[in-house]
C-alpha atoms as a printed R data frame, in Angstrom:
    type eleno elety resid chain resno      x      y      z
1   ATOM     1    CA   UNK     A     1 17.332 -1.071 29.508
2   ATOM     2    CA   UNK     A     2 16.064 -1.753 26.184
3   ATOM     3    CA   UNK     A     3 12.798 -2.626 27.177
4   ATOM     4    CA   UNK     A     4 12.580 -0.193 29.155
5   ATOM     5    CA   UNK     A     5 13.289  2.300 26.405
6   ATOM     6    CA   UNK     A     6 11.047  0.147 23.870
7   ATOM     7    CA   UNK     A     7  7.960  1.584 26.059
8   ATOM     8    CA   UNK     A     8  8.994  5.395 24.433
9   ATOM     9    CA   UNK     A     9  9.153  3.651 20.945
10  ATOM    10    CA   UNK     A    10  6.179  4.961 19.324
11  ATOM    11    CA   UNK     A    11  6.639  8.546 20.956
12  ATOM    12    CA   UNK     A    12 10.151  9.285 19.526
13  ATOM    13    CA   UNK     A    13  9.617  9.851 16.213
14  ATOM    14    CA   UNK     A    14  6.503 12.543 16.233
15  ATOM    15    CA   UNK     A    15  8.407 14.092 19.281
16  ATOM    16    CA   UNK     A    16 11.184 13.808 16.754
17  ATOM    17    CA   UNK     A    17  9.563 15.497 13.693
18  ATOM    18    CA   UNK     A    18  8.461 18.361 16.097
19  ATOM    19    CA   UNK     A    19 11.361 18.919 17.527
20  ATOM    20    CA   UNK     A    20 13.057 19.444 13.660
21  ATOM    21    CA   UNK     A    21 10.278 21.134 12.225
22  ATOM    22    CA   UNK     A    22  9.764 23.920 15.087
23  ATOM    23    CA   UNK     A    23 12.470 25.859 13.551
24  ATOM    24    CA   UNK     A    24 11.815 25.966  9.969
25  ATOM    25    CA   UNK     A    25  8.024 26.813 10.706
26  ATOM    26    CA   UNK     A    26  8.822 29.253 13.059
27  ATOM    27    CA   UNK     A    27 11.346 30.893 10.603
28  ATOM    28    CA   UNK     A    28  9.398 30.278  7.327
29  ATOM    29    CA   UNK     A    29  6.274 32.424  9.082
30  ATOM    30    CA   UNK     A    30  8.248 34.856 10.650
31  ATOM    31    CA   UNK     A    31 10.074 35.422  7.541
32  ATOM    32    CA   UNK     A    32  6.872 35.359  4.757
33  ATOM    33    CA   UNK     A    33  5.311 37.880  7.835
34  ATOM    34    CA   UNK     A    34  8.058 40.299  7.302
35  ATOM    35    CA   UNK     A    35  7.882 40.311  3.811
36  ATOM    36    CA   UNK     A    36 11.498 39.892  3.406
37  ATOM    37    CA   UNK     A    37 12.292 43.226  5.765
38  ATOM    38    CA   UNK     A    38 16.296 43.153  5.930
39  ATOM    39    CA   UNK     A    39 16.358 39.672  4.884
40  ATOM    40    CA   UNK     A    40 16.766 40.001  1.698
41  ATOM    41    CA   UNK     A    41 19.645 42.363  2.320
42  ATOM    42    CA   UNK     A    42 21.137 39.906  4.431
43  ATOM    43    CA   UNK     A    43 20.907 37.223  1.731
44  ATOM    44    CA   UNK     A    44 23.045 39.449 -0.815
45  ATOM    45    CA   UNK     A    45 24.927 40.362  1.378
46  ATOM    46    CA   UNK     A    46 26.189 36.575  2.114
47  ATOM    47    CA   UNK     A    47 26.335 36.631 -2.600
48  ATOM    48    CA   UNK     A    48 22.794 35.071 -2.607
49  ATOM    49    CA   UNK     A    49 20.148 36.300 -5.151
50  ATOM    50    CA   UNK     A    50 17.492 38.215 -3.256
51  ATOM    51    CA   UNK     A    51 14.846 36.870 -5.483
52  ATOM    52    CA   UNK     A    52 15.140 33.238 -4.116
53  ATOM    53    CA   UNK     A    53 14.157 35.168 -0.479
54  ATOM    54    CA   UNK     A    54 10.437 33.959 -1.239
55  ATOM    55    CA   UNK     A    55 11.164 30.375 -2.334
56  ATOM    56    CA   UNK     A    56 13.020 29.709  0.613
57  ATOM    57    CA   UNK     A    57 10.614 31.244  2.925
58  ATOM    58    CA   UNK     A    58  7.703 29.081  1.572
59  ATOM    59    CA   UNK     A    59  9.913 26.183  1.478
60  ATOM    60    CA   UNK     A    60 11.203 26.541  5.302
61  ATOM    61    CA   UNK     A    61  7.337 26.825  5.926
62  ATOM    62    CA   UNK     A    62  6.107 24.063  4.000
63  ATOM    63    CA   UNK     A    63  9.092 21.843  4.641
64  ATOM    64    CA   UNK     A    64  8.342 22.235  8.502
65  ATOM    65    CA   UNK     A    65  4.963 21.882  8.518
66  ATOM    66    CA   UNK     A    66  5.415 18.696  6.416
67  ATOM    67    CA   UNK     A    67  7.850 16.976  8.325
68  ATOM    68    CA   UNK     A    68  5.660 17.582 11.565
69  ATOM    69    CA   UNK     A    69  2.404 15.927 10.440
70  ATOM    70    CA   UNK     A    70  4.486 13.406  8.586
71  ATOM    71    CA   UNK     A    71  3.779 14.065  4.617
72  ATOM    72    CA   UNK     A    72  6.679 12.786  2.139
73  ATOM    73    CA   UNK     A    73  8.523 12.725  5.008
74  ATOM    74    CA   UNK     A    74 11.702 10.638  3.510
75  ATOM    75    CA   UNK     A    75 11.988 13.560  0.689
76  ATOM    76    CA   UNK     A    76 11.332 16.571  3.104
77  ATOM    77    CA   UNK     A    77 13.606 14.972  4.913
78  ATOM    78    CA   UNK     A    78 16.460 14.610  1.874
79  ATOM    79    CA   UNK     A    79 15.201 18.299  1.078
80  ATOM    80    CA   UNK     A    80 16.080 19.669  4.384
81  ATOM    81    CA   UNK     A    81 19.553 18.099  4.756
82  ATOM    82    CA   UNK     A    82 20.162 19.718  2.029
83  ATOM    83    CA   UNK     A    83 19.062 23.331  2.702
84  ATOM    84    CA   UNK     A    84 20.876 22.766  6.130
85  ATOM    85    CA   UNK     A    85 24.273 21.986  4.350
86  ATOM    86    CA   UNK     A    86 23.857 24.606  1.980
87  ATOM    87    CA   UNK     A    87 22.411 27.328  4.574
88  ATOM    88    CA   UNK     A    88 25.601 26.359  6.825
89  ATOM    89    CA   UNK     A    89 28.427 27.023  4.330
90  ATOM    90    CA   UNK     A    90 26.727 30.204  2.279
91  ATOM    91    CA   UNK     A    91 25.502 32.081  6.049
92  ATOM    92    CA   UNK     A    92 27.366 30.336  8.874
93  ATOM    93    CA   UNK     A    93 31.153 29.350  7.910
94  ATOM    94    CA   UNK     A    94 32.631 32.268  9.517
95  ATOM    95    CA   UNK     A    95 34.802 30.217 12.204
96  ATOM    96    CA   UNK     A    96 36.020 33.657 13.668
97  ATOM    97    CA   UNK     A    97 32.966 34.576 15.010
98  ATOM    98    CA   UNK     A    98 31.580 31.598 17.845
99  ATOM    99    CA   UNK     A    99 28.295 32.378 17.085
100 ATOM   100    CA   UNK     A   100 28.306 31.400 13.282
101 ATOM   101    CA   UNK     A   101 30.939 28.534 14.850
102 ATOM   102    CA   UNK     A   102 27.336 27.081 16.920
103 ATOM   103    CA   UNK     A   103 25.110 28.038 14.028
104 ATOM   104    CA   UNK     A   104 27.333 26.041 11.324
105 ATOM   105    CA   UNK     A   105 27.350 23.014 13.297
106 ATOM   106    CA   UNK     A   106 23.530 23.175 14.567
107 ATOM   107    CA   UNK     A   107 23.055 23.016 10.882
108 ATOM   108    CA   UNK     A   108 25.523 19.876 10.628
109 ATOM   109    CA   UNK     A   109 22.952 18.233 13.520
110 ATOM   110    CA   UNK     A   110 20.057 19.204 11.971
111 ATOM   111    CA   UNK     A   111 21.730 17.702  8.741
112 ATOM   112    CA   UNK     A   112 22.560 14.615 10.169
113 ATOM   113    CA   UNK     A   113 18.953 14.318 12.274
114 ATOM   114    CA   UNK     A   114 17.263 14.662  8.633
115 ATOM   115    CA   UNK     A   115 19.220 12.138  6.756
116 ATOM   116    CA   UNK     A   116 17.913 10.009  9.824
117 ATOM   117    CA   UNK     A   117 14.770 10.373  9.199
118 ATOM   118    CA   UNK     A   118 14.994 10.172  5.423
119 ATOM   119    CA   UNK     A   119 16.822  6.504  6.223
120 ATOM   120    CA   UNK     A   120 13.848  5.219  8.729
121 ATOM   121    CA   UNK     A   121 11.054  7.538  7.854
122 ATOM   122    CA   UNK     A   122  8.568  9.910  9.839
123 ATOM   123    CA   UNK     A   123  7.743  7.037 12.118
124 ATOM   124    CA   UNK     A   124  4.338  5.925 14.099
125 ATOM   125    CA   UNK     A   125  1.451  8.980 13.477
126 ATOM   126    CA   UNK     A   126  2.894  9.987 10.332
127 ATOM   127    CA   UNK     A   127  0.822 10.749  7.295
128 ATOM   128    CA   UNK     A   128  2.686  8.533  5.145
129 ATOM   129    CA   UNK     A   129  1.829  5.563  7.398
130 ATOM   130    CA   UNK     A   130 -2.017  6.534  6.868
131 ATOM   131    CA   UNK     A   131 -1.311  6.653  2.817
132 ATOM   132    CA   UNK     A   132  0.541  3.409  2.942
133 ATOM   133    CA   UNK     A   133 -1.936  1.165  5.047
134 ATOM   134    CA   UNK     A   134 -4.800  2.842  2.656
135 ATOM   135    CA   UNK     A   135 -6.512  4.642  5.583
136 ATOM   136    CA   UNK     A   136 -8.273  8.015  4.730
């Protein structure tokens, strides 16, 4: 079974990376494409500063388009666990409601997938492979 599995070794981790970084690009350009429209309400709402509505929209952007292609991927990776941690207790710790229930603990995964990936890096066809082995 393990060689069979072997044969999907250099596919899992860019298969990986897109698979974590669909969300955060798909929220960081839907969110800078608003313009913050009844975002930033949300985010006071929840006791966080509307001002940091930008950073965090760049940064969901940036961080998923870096994980994908594989750039700094062990501290995008650190980076993310982090916002995913902090994102689940400020927006999704209501335990009442099953949908912030699923949302808290799809943050825990993503968490958990990202500390992964900061351990073993972005894997075969990542950017920092290319920067490493001096390629250009």
């Amino acid at each position: 079974m393990d060689n069979l599995l072997s044969k999907f070794d250099p596919f899992a981790a860019p298969l990986g990376r897109l698979f974590l970084s669909i969300i955060f690009i798909g929220a960081g350009f839907a969110k800078v494409a608003s313009g913050g429209a009844g975002m930033v309400e949300y985010m006071e709402a929840a006791g966080v500063p509307g001002f940091l509505f930008w950073p965090a929209a760049i940064f969901e952007l940036l961080a998923g388009i870096a994980i994908l292609i594989g750039f700094k991927t062990r501290l995008v990776a650190f980076l993310l666990a982090g916002f995913c941690l902090v994102t689940a207790v400020l927006f999704h710790a209501d335990f009442a409601d099953q949908m912030q229930q699923t949302m808290f603990l799809k943050n825990l995964a993503m968490a958990g997938a990202f500390l992964i990936l900061m351990r073993f890096g972005g894997g075969e066809f990542a950017l920092d492979n290319r920067a490493a082995s001096g390629d250009s």
